[in-house]
The first five atom37 places (N, CA, C, CB, O) and aatype in JSON, in Angstrom:
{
  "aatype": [20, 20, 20, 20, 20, 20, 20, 20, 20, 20, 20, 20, 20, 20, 20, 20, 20, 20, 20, 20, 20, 20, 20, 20, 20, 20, 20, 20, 20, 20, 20, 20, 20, 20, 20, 20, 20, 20, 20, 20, 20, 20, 20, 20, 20, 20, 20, 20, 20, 20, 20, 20, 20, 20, 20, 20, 20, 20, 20, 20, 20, 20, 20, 20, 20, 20, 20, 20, 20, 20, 20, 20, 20, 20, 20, 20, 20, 20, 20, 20, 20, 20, 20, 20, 20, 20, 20, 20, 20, 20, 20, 20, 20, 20, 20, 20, 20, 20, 20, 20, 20, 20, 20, 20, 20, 20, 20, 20, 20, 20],
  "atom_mask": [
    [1, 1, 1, 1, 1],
    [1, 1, 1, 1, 1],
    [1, 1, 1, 1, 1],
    [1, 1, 1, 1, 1],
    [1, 1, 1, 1, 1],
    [1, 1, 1, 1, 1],
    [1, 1, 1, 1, 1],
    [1, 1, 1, 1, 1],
    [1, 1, 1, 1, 1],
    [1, 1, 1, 1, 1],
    [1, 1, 1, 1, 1],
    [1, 1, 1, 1, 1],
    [1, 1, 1, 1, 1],
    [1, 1, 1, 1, 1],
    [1, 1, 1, 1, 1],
    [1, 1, 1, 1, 1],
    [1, 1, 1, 1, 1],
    [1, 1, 1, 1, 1],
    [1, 1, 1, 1, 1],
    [1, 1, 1, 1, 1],
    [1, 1, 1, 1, 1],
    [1, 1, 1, 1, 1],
    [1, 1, 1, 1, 1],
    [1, 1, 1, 1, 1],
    [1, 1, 1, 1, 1],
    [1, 1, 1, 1, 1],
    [1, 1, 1, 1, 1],
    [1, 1, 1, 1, 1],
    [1, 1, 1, 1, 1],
    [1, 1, 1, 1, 1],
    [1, 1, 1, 1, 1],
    [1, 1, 1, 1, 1],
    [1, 1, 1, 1, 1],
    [1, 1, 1, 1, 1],
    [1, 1, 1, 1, 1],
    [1, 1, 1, 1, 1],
    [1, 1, 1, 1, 1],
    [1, 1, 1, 1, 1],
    [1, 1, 1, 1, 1],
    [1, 1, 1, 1, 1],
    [1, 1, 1, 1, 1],
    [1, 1, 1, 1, 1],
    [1, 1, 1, 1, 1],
    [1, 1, 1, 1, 1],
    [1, 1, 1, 1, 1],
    [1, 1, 1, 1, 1],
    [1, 1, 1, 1, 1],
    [1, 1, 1, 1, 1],
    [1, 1, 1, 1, 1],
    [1, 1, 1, 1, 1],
    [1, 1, 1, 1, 1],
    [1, 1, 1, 1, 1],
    [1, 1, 1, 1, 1],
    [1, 1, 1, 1, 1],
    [1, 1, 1, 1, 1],
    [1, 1, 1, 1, 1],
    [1, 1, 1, 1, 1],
    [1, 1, 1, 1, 1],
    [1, 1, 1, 1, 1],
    [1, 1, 1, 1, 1],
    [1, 1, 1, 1, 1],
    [1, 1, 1, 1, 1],
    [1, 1, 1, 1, 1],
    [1, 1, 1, 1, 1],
    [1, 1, 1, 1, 1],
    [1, 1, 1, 1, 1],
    [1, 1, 1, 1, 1],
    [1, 1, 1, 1, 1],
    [1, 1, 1, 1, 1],
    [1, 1, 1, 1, 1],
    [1, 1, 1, 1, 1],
    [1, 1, 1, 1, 1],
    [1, 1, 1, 1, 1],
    [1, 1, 1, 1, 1],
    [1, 1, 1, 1, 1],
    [1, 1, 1, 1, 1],
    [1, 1, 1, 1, 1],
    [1, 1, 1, 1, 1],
    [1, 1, 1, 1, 1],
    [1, 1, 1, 1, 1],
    [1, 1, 1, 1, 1],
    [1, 1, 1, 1, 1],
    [1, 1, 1, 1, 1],
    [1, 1, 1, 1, 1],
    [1, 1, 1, 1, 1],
    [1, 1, 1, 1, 1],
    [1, 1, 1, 1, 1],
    [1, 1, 1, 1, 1],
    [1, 1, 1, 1, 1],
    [1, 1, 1, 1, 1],
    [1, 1, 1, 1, 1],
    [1, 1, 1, 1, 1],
    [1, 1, 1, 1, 1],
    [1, 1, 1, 1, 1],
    [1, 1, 1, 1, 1],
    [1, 1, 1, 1, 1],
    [1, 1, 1, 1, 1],
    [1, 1, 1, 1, 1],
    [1, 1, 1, 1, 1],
    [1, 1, 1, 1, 1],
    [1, 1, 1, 1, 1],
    [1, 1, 1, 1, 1],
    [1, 1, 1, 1, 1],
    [1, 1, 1, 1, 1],
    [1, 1, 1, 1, 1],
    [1, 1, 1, 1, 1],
    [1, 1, 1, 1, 1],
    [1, 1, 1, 1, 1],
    [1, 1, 1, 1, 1],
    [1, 1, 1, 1, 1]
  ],
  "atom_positions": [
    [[0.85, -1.18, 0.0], [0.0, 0.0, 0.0], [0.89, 1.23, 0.0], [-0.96, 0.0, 1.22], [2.05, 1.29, 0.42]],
    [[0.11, 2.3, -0.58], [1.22, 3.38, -0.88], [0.66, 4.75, 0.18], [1.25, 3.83, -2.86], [-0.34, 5.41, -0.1]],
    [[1.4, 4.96, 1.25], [1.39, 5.95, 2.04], [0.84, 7.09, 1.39], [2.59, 6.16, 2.52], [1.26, 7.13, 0.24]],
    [[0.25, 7.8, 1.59], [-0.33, 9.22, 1.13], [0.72, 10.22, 2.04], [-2.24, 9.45, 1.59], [0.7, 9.89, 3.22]],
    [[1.73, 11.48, 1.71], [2.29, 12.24, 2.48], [0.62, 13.06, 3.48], [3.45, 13.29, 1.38], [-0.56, 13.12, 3.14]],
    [[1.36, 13.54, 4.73], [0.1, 14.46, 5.41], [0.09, 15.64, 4.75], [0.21, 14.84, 7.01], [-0.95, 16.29, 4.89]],
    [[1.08, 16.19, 3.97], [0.71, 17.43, 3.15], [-0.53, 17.42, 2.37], [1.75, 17.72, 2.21], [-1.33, 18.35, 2.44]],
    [[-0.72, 16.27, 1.54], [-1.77, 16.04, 0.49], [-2.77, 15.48, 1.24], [-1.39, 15.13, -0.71], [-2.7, 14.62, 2.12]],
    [[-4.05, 16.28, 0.62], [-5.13, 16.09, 0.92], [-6.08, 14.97, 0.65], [-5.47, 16.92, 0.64], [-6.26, 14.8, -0.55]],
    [[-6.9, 13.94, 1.65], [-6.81, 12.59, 1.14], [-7.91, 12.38, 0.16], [-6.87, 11.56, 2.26], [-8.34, 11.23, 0.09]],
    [[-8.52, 13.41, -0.71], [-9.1, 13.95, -2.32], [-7.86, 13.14, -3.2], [-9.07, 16.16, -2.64], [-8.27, 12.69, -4.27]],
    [[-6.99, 13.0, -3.03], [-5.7, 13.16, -3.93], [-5.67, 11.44, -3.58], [-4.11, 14.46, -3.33], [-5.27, 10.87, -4.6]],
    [[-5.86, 10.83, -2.9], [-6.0, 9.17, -2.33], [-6.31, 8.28, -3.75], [-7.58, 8.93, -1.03], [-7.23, 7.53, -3.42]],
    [[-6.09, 8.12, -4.62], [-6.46, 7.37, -5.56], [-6.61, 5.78, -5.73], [-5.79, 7.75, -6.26], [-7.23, 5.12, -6.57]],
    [[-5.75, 5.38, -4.53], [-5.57, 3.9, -4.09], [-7.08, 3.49, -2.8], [-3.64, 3.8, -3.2], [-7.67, 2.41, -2.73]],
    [[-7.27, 4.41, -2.18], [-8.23, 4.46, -1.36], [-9.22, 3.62, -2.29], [-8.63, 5.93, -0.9], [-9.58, 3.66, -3.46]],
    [[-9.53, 2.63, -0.85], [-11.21, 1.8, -1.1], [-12.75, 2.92, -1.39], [-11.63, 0.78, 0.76], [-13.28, 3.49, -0.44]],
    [[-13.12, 3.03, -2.44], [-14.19, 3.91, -2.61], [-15.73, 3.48, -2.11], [-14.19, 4.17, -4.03], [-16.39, 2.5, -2.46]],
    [[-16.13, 4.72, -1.03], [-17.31, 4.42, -0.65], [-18.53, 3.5, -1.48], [-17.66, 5.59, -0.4], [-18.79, 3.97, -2.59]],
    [[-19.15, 2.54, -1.18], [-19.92, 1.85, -2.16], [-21.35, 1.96, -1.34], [-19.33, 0.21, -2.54], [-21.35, 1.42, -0.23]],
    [[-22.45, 2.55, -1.73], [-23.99, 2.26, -1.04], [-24.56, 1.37, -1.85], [-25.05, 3.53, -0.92], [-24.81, 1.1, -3.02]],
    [[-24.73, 0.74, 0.19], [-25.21, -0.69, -0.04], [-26.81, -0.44, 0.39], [-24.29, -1.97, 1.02], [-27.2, -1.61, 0.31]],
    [[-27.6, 0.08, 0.65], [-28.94, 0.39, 0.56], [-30.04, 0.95, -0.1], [-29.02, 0.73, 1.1], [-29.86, 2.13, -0.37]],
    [[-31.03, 0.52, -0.42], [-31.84, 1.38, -1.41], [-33.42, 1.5, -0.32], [-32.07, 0.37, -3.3], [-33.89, 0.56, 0.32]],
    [[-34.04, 3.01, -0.39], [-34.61, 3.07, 0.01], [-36.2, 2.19, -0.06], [-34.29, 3.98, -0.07], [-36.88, 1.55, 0.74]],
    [[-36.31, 2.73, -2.08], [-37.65, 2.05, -2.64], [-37.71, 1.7, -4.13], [-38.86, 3.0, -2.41], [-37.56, 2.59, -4.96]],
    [[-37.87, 0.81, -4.37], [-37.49, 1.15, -6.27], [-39.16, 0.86, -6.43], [-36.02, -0.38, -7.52], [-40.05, 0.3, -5.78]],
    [[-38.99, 1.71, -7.91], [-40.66, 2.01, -8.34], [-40.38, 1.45, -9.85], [-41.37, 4.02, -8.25], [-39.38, 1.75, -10.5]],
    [[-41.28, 0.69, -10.23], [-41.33, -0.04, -11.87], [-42.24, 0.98, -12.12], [-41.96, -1.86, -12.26], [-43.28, 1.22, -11.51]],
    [[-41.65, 1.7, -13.26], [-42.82, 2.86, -14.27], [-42.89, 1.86, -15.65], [-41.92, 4.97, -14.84], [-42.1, 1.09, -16.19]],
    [[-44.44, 2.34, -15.96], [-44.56, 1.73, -17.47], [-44.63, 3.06, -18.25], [-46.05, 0.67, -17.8], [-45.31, 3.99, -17.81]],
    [[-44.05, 3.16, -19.2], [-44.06, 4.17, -20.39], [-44.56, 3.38, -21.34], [-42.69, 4.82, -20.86], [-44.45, 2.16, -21.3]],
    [[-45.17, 4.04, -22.29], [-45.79, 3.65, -23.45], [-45.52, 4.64, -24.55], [-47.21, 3.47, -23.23], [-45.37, 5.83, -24.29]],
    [[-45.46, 4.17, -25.76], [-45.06, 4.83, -27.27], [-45.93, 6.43, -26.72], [-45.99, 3.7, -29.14], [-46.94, 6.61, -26.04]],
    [[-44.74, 7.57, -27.53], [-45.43, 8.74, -27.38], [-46.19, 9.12, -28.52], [-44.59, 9.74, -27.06], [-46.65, 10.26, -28.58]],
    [[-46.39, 8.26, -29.46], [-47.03, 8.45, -30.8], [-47.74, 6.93, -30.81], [-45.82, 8.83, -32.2], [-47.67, 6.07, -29.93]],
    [[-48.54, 6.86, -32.28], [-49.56, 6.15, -32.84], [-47.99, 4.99, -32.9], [-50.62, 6.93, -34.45], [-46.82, 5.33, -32.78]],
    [[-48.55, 3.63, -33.11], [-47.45, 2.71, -33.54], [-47.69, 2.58, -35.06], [-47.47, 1.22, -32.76], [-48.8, 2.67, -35.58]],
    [[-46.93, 2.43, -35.48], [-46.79, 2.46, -37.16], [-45.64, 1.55, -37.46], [-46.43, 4.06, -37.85], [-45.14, 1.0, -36.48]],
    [[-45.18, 1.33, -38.52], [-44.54, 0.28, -39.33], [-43.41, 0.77, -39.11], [-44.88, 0.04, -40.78], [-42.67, -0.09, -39.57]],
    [[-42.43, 1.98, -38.51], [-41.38, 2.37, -38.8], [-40.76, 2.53, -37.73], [-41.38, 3.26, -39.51], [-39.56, 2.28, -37.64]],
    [[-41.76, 3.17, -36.33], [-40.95, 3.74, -35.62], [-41.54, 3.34, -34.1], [-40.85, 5.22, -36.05], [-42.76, 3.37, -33.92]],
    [[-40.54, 2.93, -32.86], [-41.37, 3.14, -31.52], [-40.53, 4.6, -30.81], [-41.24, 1.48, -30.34], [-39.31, 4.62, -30.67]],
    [[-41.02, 5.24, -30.59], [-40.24, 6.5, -29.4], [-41.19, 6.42, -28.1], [-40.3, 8.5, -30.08], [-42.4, 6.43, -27.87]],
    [[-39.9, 6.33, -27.3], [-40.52, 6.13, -25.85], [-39.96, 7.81, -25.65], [-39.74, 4.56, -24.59], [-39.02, 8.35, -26.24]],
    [[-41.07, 8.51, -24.39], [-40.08, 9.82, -23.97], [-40.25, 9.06, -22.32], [-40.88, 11.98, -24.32], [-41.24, 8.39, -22.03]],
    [[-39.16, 9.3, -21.42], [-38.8, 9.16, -20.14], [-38.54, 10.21, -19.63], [-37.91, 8.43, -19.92], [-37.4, 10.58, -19.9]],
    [[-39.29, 11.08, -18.79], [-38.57, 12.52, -18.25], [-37.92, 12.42, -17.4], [-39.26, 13.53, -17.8], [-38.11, 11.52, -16.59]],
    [[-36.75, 13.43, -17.23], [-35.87, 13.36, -16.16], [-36.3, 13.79, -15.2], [-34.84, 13.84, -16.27], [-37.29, 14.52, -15.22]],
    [[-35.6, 13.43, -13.98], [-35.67, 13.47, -12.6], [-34.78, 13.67, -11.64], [-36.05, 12.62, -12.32], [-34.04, 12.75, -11.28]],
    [[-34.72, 14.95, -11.06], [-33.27, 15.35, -10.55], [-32.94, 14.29, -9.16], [-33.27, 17.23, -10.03], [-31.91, 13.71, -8.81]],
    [[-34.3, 14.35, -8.58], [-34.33, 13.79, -7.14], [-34.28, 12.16, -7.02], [-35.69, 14.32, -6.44], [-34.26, 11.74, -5.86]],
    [[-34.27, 11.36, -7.9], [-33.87, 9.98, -8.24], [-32.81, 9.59, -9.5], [-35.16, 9.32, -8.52], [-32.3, 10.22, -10.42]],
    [[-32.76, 8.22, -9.02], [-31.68, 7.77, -9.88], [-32.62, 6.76, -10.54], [-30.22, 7.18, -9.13], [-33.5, 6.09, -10.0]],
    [[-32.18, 6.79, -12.05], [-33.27, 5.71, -13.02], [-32.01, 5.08, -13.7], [-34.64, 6.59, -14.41], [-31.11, 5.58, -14.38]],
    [[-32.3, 3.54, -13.19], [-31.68, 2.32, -13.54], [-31.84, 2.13, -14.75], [-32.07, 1.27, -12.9], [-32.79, 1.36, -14.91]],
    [[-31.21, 2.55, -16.08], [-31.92, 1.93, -17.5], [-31.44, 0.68, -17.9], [-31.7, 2.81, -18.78], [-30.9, 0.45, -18.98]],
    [[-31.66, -0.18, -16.92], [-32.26, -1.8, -17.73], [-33.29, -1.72, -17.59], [-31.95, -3.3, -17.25], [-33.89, -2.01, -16.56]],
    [[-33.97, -1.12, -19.04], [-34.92, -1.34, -19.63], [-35.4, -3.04, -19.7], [-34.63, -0.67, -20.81], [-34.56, -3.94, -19.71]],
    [[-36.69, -3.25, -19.74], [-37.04, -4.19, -20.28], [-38.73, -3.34, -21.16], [-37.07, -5.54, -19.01], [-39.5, -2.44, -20.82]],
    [[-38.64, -4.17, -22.22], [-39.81, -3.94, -22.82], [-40.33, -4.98, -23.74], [-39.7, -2.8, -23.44], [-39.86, -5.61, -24.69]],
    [[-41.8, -4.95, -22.95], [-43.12, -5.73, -23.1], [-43.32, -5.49, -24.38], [-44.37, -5.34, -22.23], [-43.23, -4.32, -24.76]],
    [[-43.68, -6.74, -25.49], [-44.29, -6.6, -26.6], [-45.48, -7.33, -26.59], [-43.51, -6.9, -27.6], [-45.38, -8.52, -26.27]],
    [[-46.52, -6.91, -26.85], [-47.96, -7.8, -26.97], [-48.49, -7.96, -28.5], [-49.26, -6.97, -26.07], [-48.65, -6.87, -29.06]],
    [[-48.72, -8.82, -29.08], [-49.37, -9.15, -30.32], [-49.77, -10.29, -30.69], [-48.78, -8.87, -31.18], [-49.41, -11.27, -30.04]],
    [[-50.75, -10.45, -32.03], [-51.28, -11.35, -32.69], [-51.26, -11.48, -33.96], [-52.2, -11.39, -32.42], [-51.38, -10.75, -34.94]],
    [[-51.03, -13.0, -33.67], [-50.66, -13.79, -35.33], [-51.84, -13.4, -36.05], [-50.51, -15.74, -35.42], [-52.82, -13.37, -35.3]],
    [[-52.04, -13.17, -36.96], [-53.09, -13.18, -37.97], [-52.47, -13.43, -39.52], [-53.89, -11.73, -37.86], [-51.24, -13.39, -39.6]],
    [[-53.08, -13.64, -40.55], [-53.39, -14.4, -41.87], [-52.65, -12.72, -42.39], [-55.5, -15.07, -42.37], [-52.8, -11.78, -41.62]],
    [[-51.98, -12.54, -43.55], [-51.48, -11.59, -44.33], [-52.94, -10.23, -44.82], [-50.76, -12.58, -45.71], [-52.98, -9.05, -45.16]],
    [[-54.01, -11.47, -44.54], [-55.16, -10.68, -45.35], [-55.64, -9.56, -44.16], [-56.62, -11.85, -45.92], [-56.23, -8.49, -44.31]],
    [[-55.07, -10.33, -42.74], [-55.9, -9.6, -41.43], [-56.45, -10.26, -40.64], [-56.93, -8.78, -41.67], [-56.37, -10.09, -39.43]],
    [[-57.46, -11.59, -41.49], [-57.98, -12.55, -40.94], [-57.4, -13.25, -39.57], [-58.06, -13.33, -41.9], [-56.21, -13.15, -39.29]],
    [[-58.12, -13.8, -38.93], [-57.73, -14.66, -37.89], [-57.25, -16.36, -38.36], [-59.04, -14.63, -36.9], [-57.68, -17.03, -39.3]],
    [[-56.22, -16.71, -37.32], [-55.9, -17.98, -38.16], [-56.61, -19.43, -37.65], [-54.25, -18.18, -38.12], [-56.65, -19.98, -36.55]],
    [[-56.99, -19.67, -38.54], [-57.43, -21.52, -38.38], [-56.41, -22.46, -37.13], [-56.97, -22.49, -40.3], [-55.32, -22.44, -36.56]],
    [[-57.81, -23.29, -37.24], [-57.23, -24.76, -36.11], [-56.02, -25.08, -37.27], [-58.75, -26.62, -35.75], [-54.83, -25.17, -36.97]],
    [[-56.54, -25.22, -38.59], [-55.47, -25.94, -39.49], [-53.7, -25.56, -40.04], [-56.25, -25.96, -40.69], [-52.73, -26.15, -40.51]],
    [[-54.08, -24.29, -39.64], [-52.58, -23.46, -39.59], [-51.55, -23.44, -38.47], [-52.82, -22.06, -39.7], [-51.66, -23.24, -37.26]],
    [[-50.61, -23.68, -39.18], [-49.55, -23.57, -38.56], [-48.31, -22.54, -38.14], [-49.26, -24.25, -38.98], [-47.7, -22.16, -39.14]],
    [[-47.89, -22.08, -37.06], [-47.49, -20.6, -36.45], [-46.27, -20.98, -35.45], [-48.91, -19.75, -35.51], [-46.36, -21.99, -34.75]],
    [[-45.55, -20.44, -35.44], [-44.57, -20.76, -34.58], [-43.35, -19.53, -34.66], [-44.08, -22.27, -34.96], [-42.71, -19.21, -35.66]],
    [[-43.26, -18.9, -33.14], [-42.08, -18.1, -32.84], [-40.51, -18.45, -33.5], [-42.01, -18.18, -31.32], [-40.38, -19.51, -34.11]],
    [[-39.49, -17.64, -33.36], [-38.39, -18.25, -33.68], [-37.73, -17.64, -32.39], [-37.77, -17.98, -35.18], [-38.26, -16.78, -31.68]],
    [[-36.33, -18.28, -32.17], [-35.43, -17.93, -31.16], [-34.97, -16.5, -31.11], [-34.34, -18.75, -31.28], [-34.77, -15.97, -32.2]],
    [[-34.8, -15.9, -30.17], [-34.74, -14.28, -30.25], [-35.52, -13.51, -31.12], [-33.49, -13.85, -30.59], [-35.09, -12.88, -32.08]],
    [[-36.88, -13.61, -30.69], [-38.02, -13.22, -31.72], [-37.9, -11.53, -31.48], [-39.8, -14.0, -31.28], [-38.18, -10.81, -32.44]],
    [[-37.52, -10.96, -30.29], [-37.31, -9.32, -30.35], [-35.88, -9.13, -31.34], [-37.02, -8.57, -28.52], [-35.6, -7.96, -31.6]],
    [[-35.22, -9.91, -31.75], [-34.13, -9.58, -32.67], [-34.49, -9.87, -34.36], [-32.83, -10.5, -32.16], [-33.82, -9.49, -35.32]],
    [[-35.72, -10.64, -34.39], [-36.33, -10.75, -35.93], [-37.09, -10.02, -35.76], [-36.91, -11.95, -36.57], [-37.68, -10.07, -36.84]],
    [[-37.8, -9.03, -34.96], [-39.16, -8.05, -34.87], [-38.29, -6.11, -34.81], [-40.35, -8.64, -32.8], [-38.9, -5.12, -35.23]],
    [[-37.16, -6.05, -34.34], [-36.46, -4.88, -34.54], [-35.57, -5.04, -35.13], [-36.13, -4.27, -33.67], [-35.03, -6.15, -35.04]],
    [[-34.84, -3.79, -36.22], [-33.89, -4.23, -36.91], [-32.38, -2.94, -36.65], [-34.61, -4.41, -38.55], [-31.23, -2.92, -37.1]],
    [[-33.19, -1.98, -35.68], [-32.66, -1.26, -34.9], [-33.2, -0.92, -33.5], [-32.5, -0.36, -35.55], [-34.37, -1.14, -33.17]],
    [[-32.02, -0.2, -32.45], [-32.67, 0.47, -31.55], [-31.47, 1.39, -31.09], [-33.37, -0.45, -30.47], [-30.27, 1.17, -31.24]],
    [[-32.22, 2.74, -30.36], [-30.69, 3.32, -30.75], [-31.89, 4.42, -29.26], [-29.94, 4.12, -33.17], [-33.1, 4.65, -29.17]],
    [[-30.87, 4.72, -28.53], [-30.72, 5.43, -27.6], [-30.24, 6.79, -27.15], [-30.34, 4.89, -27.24], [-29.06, 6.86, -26.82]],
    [[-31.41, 8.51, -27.04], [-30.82, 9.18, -26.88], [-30.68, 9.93, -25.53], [-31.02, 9.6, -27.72], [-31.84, 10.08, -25.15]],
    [[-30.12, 10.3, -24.91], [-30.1, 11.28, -23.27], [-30.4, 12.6, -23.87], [-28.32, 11.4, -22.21], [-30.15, 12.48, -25.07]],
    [[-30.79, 13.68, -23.65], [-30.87, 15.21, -24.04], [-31.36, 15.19, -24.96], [-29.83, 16.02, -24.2], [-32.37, 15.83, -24.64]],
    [[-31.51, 14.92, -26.13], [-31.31, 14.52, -27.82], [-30.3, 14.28, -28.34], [-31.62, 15.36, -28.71], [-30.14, 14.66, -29.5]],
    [[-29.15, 13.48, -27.56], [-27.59, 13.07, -28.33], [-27.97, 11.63, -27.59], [-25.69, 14.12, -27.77], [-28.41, 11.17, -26.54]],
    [[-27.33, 11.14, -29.28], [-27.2, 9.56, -28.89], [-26.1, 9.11, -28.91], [-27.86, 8.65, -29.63], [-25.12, 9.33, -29.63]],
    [[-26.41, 8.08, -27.62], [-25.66, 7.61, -26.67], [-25.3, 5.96, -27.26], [-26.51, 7.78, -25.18], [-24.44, 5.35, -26.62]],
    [[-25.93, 5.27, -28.43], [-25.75, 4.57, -28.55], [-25.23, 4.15, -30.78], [-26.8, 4.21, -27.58], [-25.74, 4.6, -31.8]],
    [[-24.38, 3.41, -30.62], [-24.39, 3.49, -32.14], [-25.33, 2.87, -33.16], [-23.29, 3.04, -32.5], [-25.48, 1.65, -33.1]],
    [[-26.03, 3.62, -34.15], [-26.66, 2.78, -34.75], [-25.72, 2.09, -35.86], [-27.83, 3.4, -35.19], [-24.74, 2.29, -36.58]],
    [[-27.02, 0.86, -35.39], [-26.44, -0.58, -36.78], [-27.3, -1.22, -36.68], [-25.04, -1.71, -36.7], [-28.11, -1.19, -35.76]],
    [[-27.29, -2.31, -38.07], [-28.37, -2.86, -38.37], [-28.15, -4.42, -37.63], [-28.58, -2.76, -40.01], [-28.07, -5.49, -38.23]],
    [[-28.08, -4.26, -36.49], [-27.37, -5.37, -35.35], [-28.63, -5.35, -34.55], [-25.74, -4.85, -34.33], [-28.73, -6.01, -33.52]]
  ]
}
């Protein structure tokens, strides 16, 4: 371990064990929902900020829907339907993340 002189102020401690909080008072699950109509192109969530909390963004987000026939129709006993593995990665072909209006995340078609 490396002595700190008493001249320097222990701000200047860089080896120092850093305080870690280990308690949380209350966590609250908010649901947000699209700030527009859903359409073929686009989802925008808005999240407002909040000076007086801290917001955890592991996101998770709920998708709800139904299979139906190309025409609209509902599908038959006789049809056959089936999910594929990472079905939110065949249903988006982006998602891209901004704080302020600067994004924070890179887009790609990943």
């Amino acid at each position: 371990m490396i002595a700190v002189p008493s001249f320097v102020g222990t701000q200047f401690d860089i080896f120092a064990p850093k305080p870690i909080q280990s308690g949380v008072k209350e966590t609250i699950d908010t649901i947000y929902k699209p700030i527009a109509s859903i359409d073929h192109s686009d989802l925008e969530f808005l999240i407002p900020a909040d000076s007086d909390s801290y917001i955890d963004l592991d996101i998770k987000l709920h998708v709800k829907g139904k299979l139906q026939k190309p025409d609209g129709s509902a599908l038959d006993n006789t049809d056959f339907a089936a999910g594929t593995n990472n079905f939110h990665h065949s249903l988006f072909g982006q998602c891209s993340i901004a704080l302020n209006g600067k994004q924070i995340t890179q887009a790609s078609e990943l």
